[in-house]
C-alpha positions as CSV (number, residue, x, y, z in Angstrom):
1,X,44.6,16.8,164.4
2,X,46.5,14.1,166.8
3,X,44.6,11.3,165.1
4,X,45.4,12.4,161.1
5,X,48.9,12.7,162.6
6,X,48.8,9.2,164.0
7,X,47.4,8.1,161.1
8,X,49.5,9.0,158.4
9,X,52.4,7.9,161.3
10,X,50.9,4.6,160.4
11,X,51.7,4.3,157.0
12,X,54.3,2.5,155.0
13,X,55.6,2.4,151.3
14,X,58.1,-0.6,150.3
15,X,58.5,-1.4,154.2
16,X,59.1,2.5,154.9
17,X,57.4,4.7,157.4
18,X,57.3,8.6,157.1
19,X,58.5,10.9,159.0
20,X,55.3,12.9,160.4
21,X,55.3,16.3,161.8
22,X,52.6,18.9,162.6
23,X,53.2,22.1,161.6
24,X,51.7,24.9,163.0
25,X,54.0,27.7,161.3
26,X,52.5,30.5,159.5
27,X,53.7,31.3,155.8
28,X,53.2,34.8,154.3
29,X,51.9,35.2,151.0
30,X,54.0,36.4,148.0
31,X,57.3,35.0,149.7
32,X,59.7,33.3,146.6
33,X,62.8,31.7,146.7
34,X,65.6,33.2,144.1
35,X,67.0,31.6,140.8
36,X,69.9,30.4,143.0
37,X,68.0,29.1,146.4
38,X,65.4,27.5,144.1
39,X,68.2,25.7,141.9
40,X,69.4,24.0,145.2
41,X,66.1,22.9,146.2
42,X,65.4,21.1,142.6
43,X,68.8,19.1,143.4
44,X,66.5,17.2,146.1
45,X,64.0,16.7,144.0
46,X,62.6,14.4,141.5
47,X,59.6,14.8,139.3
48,X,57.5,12.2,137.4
49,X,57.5,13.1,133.9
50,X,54.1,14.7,132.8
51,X,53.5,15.3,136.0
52,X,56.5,17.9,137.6
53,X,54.2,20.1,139.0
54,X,52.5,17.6,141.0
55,X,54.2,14.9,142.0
56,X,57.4,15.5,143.8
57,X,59.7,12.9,145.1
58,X,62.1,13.7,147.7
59,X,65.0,11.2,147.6
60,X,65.7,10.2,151.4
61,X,69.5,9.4,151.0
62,X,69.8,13.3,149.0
63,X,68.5,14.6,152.4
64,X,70.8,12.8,154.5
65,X,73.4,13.6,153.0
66,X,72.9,17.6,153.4
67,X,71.9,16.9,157.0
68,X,76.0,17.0,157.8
């Protein structure tokens, strides 16, 4: 696990590195977000058209800026 971790550490995209975490939390099953929750979460998010159920793109500056 260390070494996938260090790994993906590693990697860039236009110049950027990722932010990397290990999580060892675990999730139930059948947990949802409401109408409302869910709504706030898609104002972070961008999808590539065709593809919205699989490729997400979360806009760095969005995230920031909520961080306050």
């Amino acid at each position: 696990m260390e070494t996938v971790v260090k790994f993906a550490q590693t990697m860039t995209w236009k110049g950027k590195s990722p932010v990397v975490q290990l999580l060892t939390t675990v999730y139930h099953t059948g947990v949802r977000l409401t109408k409302k929750a869910m709504a706030e979460v898609e104002t972070h998010v961008q999808r590539l058209i065709g593809l919205e159920r699989w490729f997400v793109d979360i806009s760095c500056a969005t995230l920031a800026s909520t961080d306050t």
